[in-house]
C-alpha positions as CSV (number, residue, x, y, z in Angstrom):
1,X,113.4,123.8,134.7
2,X,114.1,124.5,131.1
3,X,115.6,120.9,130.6
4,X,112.2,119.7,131.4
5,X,110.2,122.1,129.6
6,X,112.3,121.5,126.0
7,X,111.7,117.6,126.7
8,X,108.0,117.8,127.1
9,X,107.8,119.9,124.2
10,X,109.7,117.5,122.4
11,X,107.6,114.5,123.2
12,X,104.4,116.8,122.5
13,X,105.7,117.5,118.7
14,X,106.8,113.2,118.8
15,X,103.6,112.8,119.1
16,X,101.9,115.2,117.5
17,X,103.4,113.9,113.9
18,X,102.5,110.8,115.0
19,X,99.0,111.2,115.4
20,X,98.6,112.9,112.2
21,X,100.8,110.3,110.2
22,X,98.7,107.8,111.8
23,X,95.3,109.7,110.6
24,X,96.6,110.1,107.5
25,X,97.2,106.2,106.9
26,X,93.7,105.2,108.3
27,X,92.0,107.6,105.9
28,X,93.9,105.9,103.2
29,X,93.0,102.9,104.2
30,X,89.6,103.7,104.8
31,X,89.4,105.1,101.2
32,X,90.8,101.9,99.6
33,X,88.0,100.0,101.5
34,X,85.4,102.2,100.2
35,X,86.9,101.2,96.6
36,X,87.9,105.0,95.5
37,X,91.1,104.0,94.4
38,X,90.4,100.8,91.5
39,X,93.7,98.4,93.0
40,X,94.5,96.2,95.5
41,X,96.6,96.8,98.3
């Protein structure tokens, strides 16, 4: 029972980071399209 319970909290943190890494690079992106930052990718 605990096995399972460490590797669902595992995956939940996996993806966790990965949705907010992912986030973080779209609003970068979004913010170079919008032309806030004066350079090209």
């Amino acid at each position: 029972m605990m096995e399972i319970d460490k590797k669902v909290k595992k995956k939940n943190l996996l993806t966790g980071i990965g949705l907010v890494v992912f986030i973080i690079l779209l609003f970068i992106f979004t913010l170079y399209n919008v032309g806030v930052f004066e350079r090209v990718i």
